[in-house]
N, C-alpha and C positions, 0 to 999 in steps of 0.2 A: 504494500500500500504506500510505504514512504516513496518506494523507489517510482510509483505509477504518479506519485503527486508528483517530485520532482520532475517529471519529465513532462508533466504538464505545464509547468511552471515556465520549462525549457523550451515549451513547442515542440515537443515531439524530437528534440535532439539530443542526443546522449553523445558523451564524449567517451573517446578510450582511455583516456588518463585519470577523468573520474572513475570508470570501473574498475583500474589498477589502483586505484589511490583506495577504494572500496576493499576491495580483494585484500591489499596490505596490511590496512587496519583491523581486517576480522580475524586474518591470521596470528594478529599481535592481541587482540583480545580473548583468544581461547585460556580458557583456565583448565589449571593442569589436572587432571583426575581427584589428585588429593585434594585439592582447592576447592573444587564443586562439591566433594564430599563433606568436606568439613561446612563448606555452606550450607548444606542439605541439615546438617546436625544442628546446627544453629537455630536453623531457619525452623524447625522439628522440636524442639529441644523441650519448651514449655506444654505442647501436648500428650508427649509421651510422658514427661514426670507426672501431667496432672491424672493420665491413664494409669500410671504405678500408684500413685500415692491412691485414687480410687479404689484398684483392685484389692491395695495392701486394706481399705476401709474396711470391705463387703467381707475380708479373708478372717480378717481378726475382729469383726461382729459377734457381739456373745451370741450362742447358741438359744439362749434363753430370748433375747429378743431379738422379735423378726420382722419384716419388711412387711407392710401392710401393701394387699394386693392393688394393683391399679383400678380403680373406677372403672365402669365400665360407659364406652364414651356414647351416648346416643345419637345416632343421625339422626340430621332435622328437626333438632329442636334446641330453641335457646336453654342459657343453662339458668338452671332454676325452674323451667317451664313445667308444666306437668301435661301430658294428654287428654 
């Protein structure tokens, strides 16, 4: 889409030195494997602890007390309504 504005911008002219100048700068932005992984961990990080810190919840719940069942949800009708 950038590339289709710019070239509307250009009238339909594309240069070749723009798409070398294009082509050089993407090969100088790749990150290196480890780089994107560790991004990926970062970018991850707060879902997954709040996924353990949950699970460890539900895991060490006394036995004695338990989850009260979900409601059960009615279609088509407001809440509170009655039939």
């Amino acid at each position: 889409m950038k590339n289709n504005k710019e070239a509307e911008d250009r009238k339909g002219i594309i240069r070749l030195a723009d798409l070398r100048r294009e082509k050089e700068n993407i090969g100088k932005a790749k990150e290196t494997l480890h780089e994107s992984r560790q991004k990926a961990r970062s970018q991850y990080a707060p879902f997954v602890n709040e996924s353990v810190n949950v699970l460890l919840d539900m895991v060490t719940l006394p036995s004695n007390l338990s989850v009260p069942p979900a409601l059960p949800v009615e279609t088509g009708m407001i809440s509170g309504e009655r039939p």
